[in-house]
C-alpha positions as a Markdown table, in Angstrom:
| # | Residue | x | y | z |
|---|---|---|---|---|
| 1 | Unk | 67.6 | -116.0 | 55.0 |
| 2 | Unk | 67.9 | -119.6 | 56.7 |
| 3 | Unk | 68.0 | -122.7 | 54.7 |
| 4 | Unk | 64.5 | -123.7 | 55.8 |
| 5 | Unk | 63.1 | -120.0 | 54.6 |
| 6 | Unk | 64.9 | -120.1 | 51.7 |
| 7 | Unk | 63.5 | -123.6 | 50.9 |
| 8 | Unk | 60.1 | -122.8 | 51.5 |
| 9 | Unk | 60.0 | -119.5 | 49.8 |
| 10 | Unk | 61.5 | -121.1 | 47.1 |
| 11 | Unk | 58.9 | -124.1 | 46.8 |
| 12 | Unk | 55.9 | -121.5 | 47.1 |
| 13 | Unk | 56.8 | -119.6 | 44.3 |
| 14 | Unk | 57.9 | -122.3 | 41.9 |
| 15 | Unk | 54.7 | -124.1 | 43.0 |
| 16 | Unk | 52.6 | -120.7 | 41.8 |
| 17 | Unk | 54.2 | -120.3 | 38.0 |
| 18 | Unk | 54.5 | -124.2 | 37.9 |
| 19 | Unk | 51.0 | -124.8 | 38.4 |
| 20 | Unk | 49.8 | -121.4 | 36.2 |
| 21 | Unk | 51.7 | -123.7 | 33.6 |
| 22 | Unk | 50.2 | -126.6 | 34.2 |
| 23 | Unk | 46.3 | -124.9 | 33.5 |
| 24 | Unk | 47.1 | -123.5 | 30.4 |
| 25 | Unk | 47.2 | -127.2 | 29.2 |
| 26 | Unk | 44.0 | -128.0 | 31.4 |
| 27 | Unk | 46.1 | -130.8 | 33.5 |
| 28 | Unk | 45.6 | -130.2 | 37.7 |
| 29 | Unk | 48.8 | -132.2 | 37.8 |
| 30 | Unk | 51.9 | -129.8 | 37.8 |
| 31 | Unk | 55.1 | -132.0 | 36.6 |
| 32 | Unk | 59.1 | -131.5 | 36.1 |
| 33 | Unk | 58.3 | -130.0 | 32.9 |
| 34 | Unk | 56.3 | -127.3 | 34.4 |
| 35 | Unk | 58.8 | -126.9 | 37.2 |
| 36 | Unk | 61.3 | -126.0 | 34.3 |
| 37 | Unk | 58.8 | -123.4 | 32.8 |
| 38 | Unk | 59.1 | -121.8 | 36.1 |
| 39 | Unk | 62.2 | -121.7 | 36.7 |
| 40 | Unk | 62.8 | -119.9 | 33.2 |
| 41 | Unk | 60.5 | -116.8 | 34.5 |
| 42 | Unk | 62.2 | -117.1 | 38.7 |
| 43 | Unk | 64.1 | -113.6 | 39.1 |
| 44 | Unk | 66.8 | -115.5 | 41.3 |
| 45 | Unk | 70.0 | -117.9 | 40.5 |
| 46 | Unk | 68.2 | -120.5 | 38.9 |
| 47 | Unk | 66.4 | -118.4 | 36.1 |
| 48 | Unk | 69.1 | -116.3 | 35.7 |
| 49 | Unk | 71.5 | -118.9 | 34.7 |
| 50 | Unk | 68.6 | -120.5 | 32.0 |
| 51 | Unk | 67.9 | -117.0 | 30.5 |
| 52 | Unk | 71.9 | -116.4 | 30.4 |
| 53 | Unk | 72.5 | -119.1 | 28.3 |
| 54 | Unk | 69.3 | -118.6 | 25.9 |
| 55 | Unk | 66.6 | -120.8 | 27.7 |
| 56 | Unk | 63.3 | -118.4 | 27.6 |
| 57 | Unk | 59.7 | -118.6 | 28.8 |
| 58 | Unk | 58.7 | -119.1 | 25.3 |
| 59 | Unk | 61.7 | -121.5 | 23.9 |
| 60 | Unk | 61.0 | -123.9 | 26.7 |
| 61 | Unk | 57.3 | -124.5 | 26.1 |
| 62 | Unk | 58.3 | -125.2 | 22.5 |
| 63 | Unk | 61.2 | -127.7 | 23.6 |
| 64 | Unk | 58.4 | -129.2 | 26.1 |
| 65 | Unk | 56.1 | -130.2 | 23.7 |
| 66 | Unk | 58.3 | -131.1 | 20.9 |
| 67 | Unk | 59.9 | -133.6 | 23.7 |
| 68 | Unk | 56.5 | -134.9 | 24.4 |
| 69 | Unk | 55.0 | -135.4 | 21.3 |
| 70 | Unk | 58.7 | -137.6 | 20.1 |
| 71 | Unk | 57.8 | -139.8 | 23.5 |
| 72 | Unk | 54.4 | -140.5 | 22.1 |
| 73 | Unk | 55.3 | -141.0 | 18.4 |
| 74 | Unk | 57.9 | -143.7 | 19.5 |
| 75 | Unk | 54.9 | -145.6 | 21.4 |
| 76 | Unk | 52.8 | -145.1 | 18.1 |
| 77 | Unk | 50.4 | -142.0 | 19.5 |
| 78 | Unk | 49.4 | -138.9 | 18.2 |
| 79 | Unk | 50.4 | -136.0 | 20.4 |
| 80 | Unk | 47.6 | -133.9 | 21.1 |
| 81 | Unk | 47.2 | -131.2 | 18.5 |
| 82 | Unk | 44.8 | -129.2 | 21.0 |
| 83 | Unk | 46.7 | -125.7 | 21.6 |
| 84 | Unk | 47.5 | -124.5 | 25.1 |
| 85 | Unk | 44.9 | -122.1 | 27.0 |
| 86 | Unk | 45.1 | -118.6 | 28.7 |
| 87 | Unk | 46.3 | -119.6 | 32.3 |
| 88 | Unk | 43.3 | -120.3 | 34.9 |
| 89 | Unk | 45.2 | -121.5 | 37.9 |
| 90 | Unk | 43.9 | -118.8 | 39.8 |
| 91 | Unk | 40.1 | -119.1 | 38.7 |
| 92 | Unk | 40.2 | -122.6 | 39.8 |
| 93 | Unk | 41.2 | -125.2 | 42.1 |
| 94 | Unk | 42.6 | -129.1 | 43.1 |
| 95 | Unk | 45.9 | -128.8 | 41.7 |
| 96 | Unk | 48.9 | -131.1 | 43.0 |
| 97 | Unk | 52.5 | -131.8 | 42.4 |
| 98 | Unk | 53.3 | -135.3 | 40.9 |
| 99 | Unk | 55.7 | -137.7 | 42.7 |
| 100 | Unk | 58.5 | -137.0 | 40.3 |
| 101 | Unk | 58.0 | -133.2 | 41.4 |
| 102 | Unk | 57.9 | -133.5 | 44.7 |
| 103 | Unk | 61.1 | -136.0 | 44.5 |
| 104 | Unk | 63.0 | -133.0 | 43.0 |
| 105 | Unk | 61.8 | -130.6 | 45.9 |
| 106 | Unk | 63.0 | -132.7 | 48.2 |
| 107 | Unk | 66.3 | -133.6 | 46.6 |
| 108 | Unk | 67.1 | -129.8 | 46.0 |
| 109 | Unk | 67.1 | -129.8 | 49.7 |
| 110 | Unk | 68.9 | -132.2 | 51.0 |
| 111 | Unk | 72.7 | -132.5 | 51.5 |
| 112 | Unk | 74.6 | -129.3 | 51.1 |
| 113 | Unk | 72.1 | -127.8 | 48.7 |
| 114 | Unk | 70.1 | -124.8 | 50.2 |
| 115 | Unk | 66.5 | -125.2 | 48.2 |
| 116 | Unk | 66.8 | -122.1 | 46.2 |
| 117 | Unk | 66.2 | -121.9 | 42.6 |
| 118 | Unk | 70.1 | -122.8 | 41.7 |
| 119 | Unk | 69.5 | -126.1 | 43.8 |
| 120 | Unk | 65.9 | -126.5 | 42.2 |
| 121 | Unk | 67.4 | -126.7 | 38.7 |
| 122 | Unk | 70.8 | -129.0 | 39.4 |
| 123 | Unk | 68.1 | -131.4 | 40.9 |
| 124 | Unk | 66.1 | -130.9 | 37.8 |
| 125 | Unk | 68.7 | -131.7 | 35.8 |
| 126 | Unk | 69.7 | -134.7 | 37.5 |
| 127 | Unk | 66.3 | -136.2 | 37.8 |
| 128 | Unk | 66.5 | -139.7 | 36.8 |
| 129 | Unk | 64.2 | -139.6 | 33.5 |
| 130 | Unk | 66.4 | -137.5 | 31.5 |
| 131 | Unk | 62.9 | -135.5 | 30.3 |
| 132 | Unk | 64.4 | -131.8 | 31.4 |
| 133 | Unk | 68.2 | -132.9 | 30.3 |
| 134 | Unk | 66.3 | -133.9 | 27.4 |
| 135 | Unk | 64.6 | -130.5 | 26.7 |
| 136 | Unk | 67.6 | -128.9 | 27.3 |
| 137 | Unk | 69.6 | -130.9 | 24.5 |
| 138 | Unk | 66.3 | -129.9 | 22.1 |
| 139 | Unk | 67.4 | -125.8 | 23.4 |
| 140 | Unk | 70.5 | -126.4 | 22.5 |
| 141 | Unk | 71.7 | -126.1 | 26.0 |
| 142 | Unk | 74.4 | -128.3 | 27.2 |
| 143 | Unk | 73.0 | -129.9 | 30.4 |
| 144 | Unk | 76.6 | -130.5 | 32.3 |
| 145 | Unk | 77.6 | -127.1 | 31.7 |
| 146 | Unk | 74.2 | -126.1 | 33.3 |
| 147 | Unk | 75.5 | -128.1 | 36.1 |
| 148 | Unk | 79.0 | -126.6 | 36.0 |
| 149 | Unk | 77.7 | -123.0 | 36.2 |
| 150 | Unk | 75.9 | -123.9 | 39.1 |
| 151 | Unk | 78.7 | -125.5 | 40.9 |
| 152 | Unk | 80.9 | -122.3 | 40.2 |
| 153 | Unk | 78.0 | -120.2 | 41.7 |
| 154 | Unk | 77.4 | -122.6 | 44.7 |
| 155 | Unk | 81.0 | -121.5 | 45.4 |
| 156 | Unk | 80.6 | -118.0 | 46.1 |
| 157 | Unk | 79.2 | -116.8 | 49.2 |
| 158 | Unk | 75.2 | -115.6 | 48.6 |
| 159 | Unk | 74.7 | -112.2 | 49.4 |
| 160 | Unk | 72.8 | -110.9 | 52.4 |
| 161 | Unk | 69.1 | -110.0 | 51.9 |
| 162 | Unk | 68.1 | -106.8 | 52.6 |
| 163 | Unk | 66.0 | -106.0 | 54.9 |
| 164 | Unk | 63.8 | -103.0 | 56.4 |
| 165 | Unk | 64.6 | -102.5 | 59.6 |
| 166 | Unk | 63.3 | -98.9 | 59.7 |
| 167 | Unk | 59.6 | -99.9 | 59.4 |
| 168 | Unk | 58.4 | -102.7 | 60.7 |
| 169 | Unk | 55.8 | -103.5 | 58.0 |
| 170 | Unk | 58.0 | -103.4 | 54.7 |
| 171 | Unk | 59.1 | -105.9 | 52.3 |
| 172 | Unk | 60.5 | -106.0 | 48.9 |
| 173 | Unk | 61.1 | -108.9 | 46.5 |
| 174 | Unk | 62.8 | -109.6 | 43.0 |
| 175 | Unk | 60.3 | -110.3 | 40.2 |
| 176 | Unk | 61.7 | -111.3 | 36.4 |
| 177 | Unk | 58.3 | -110.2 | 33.7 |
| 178 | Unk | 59.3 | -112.1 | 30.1 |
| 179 | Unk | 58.6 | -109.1 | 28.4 |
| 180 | Unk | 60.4 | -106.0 | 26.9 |
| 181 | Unk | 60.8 | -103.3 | 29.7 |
| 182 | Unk | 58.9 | -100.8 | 27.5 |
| 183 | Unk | 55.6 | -103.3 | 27.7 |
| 184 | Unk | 56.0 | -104.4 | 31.1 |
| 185 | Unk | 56.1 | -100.1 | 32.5 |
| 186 | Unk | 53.1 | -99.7 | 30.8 |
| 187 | Unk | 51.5 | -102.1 | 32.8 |
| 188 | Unk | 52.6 | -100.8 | 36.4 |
| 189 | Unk | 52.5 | -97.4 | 35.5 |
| 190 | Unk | 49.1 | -97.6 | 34.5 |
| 191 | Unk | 46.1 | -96.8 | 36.8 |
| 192 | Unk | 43.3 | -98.3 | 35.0 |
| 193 | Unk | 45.7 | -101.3 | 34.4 |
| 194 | Unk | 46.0 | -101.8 | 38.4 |
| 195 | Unk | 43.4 | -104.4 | 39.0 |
| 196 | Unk | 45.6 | -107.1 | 36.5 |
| 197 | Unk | 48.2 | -107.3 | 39.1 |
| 198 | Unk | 46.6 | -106.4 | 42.6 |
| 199 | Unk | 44.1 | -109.1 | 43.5 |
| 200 | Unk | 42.2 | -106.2 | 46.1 |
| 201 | Unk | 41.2 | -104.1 | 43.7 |
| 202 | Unk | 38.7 | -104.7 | 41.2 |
| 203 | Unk | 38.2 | -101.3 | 39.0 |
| 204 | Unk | 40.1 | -97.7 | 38.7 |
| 205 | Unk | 37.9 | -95.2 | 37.3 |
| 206 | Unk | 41.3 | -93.9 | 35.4 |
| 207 | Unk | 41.3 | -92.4 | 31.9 |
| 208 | Unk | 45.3 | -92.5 | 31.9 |
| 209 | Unk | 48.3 | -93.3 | 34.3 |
| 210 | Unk | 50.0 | -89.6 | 34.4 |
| 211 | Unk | 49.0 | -87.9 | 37.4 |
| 212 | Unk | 46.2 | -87.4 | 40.0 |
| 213 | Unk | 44.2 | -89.5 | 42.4 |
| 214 | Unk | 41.8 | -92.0 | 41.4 |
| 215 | Unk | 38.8 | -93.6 | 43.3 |
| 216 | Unk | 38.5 | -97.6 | 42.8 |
| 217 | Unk | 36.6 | -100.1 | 43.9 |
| 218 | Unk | 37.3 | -103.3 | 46.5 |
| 219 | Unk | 37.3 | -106.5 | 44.5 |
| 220 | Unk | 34.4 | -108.5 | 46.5 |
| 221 | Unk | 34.4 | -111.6 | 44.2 |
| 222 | Unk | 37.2 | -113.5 | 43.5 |
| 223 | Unk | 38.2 | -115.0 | 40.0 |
| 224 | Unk | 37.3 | -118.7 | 40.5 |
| 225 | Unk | 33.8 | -116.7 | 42.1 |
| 226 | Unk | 34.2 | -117.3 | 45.2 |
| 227 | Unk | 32.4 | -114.6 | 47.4 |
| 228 | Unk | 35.2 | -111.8 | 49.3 |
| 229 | Unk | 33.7 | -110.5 | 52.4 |
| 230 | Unk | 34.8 | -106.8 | 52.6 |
| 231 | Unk | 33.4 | -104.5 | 55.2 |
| 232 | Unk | 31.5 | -101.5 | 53.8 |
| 233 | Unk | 34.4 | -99.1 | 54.9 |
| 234 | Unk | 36.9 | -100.6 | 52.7 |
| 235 | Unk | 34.6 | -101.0 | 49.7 |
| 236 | Unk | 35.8 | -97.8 | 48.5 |
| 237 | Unk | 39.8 | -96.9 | 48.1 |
| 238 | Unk | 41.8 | -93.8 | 46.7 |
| 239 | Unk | 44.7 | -94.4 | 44.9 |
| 240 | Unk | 47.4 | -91.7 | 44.7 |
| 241 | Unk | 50.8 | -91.6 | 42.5 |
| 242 | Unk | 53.2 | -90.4 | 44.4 |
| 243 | Unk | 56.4 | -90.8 | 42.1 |
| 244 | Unk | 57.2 | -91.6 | 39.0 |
| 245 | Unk | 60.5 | -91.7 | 37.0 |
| 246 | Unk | 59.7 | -92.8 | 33.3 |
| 247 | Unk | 60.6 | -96.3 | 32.7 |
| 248 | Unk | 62.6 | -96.5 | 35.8 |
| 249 | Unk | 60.4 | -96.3 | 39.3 |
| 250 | Unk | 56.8 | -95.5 | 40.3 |
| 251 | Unk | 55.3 | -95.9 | 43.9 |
| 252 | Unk | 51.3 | -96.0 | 44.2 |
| 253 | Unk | 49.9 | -95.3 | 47.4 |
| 254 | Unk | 46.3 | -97.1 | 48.5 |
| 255 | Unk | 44.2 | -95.3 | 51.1 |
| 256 | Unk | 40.6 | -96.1 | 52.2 |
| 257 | Unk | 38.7 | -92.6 | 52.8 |
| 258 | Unk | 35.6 | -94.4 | 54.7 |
| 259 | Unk | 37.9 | -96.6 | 56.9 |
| 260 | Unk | 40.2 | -93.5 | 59.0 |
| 261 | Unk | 41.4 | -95.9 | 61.1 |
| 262 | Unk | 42.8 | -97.9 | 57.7 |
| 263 | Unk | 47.0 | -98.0 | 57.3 |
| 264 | Unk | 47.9 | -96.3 | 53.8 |
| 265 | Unk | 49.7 | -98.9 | 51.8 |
| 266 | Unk | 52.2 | -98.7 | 49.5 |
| 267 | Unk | 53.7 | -100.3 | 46.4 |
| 268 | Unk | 56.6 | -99.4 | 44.7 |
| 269 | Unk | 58.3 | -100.8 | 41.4 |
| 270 | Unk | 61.9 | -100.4 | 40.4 |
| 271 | Unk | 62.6 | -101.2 | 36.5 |
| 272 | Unk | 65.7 | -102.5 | 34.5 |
| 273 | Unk | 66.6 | -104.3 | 31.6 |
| 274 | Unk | 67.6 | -108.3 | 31.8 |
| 275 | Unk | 68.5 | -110.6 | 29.3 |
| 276 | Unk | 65.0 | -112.1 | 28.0 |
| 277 | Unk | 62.6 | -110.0 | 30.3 |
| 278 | Unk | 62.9 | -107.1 | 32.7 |
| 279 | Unk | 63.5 | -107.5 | 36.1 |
| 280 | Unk | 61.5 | -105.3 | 38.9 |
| 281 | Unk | 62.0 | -104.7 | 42.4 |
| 282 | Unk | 58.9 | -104.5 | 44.1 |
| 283 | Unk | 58.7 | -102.9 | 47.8 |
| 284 | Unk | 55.5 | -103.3 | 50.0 |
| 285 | Unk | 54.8 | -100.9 | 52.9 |
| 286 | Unk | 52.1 | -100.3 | 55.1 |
| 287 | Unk | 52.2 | -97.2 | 56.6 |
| 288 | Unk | 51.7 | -97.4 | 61.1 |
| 289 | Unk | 51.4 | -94.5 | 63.1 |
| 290 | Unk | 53.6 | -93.4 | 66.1 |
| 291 | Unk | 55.4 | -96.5 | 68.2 |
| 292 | Unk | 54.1 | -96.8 | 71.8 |
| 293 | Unk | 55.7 | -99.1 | 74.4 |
| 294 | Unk | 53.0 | -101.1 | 74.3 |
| 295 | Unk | 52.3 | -102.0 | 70.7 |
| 296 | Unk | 55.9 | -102.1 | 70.2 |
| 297 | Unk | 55.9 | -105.0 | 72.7 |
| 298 | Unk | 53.0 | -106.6 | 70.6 |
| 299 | Unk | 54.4 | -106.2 | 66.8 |
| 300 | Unk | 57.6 | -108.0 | 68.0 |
| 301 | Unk | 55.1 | -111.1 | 68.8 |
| 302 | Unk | 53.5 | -110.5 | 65.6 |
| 303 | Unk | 56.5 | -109.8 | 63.3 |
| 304 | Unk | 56.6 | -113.2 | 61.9 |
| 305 | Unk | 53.4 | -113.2 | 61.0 |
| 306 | Unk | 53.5 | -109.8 | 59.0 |
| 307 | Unk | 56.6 | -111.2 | 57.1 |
| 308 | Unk | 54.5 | -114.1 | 55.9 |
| 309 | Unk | 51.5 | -112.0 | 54.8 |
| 310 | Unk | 54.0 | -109.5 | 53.0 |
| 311 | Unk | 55.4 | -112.6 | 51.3 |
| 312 | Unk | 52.1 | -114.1 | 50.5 |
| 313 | Unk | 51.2 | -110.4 | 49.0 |
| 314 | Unk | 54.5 | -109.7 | 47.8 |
| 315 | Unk | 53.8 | -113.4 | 45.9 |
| 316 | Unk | 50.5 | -112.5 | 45.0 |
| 317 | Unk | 51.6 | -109.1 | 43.0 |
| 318 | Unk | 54.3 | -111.3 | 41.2 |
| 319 | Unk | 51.9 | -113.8 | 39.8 |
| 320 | Unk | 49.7 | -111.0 | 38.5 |
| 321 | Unk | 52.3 | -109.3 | 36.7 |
| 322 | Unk | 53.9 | -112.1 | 35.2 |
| 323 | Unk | 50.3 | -113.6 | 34.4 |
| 324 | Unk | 50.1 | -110.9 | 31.9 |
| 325 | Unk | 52.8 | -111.8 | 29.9 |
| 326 | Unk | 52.7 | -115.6 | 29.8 |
C-alpha cells in the first residue's frame, strides 16, 4: 500500500468512528479527543498498541470527560451533567473536523511518517495542548512510552497487504468490535441480525441463524430518511449461508432472484480473540462470470474504481458492526 493510500485509508476511517463519537455527545464538530476514541477501536498499529497497554473504548471515554470537566472546573464552570446519546452520525449530517484535528492529520503525514494509525497516535500525542497526553496520564498510561513503542514498531519493516489477485472483485479488511468474541458471533452469525451491519438490506424474514435460505428485503430509505432509489428487480434478495465454523468463520452469500443478470455477493467473517475486543477479518466478493478479452480489457480501466467502492463497502460493514457495540 503507498504512503498516499495508506494515508487516505487511514483518515477515512478514523474520520467515520471519530465522528460516530462526536454524535453521541450531539457536537457536529469531531476533535482530538474523538480522534483518540477512534483510534482505541482501529484494528491496525495504532489501536493495537492503546489496547496492549490497557487503553479501551470504554476507559477512554471516562478519561475524556473526567479531563474535560477538570478544564472547566479550573475556569469556575460546571461540566455538563447531560449523559452521552446512542450514536447518530449516520442518521444525520454537517459534521467537520476542527483545526486542531486536521493539524494532527496532516502532521501524521508529513516527514518520514506514513499516515497510518501508529503515525496518527505519535502525532496525537505530540499535539501541542497536552489534552490526549493528558488523558493518557488520567489512564494511567505513560505517554513517552507510547511514543517509544511506536518508535520500536516504526523500525520494523510493515508487512505486505494481501491482496486477491485471483478475482478481480475481492477485498478483505481488518476490523477490531470492543466486545467479547462470544457477543460479537452472535451478531454476524445471525440472519435476522443482518440488516445492523449491512446498510443494503433492510429486513430478513429469519427465525434463527442455523441453516437455510432466507428472503429479505432492499433497504429503500436510508437512516437519516433520505429516499434510496432501487430498481424493482433488486427490491427482493436471497440470502444463503454457505459455511459456518462456530465462533470461528461464516460466509453469507447475497443473490437477487428477480435481477438474473445480478453478480452474487459475498461476505465472509473470520473470528479471534484480541486483548479488549475481537478482531474479524472481513472478505468482500462479488462473484463475475467467465473473462472475455474484451471485458478483461475494460475491468483493468475500471480496477481502481472497484477497489474504492470495496473499500467504501468494506468501511461501511465495519462501522455497522462496531456501531453495535459502542
Amino acid at each position: 500500500m503507498s504512503r498516499f493510500t495508506q494515508a487516505a485509508a487511514t483518515m477515512h476511517t478514523l474520520s467515520l468512528a471519530a465522528m460516530e463519537e462526536a454524535s453521541r455527545l450531539g457536537l457536529r464538530d469531531a476533535d482530538i479527543d474523538h480522534l483518540l476514541l477512534a483510534l482505541t477501536i482501529d484494528p491496525d498499529t495504532g489501536g493495537q498498541v492503546l489496547r496492549s497497554m490497557g487503553v479501551s473504548l470504554h476507559a477512554a471515554r471516562a478519561a475524556v470527560g473526567e479531563q474535560h470537566a477538570a478544564q472547566l472546573n479550573l475556569v469556575g464552570l460546571a461540566p455538563d451533567a447531560s449523559e452521552a446519546g446512542r450514536i447518530v452520525f449516520h442518521e444525520t449530517s454537517g459534521y467537520e473536523w476542527t483545526d486542531r484535528a486536521v493539524a494532527v492529520l496532516k502532521a501524521a503525514s508529513g516527514g518520514d511518517r506514513r499516515g497510518d494509525s501508529a503515525a496518527v497516535l505519535g502525532a496525537l500525542i505530540d499535539e501541542p495542548s497536552g489534552l490526549i497526553a493528558a488523558v493518557l496520564q488520567r489512564l494511567d498510561v505513560d505517554p513517552d512510552a507510547v511514543q517509544a513503542h511506536l518508535n520500536d514498531l516504526r523500525r520494523i519493516h510493515p508487512a505486505p497487504s494481501t491482496s486477491h489477485r485471483g478475482h478481480a472483485l475481492s477485498a478483505s479488511r481488518s476490523i477490531f468490535a470492543p466486545a467479547p468474541l462470544e457477543e460479537v458471533w452472535m451478531l454476524v452469525s445471525s440472519a435476522d441480525r443482518i440488516p445492523e451491519w449491512d446498510q443494503g438490506v433492510a429486513e430478513v424474514d429469519a427465525d434463527d441463524g442455523e441453516s437455510g435460505v432466507w428472503e429479505a428485503r432492499t433497504r429503500t430509505t436510508a437512516h437519516d430518511g433520505r429516499r434510496i432509489a432501487v430498481k424493482d428487480a433488486f427490491l427482493r434478495q436471497r440470502i444463503q449461508l454457505v459455511e459456518r465454523a462456530e465462533q470461528m468463520n461464516i460466509v453469507w452469500r447475497f443473490t437477487h432472484p428477480d435481477a438474473a443478470r445480478a453478480n452474487p455477493r459475498r461476505i465472509a467473517f473470520a473470528l479471534e480473540h484480541a486483548a479488549g475486543g475481537t478482531q474479524l477479518r472481513v472478505t468482500l466478493t462479488w462473484e463475475t462470470g467467465p473473462r472475455r478479452r474484451g471485458r478483461r480489457i475494460l475491468r483493468a480501466l475500471v480496477k481502481p474504481l472497484h477497489r474504492l467502492a470495496l473499500f467504501i463497502q468494506l468501511a461501511q460493514i465495519e462501522s455497522g458492526i462496531t456501531r453495535v457495540f459502542r
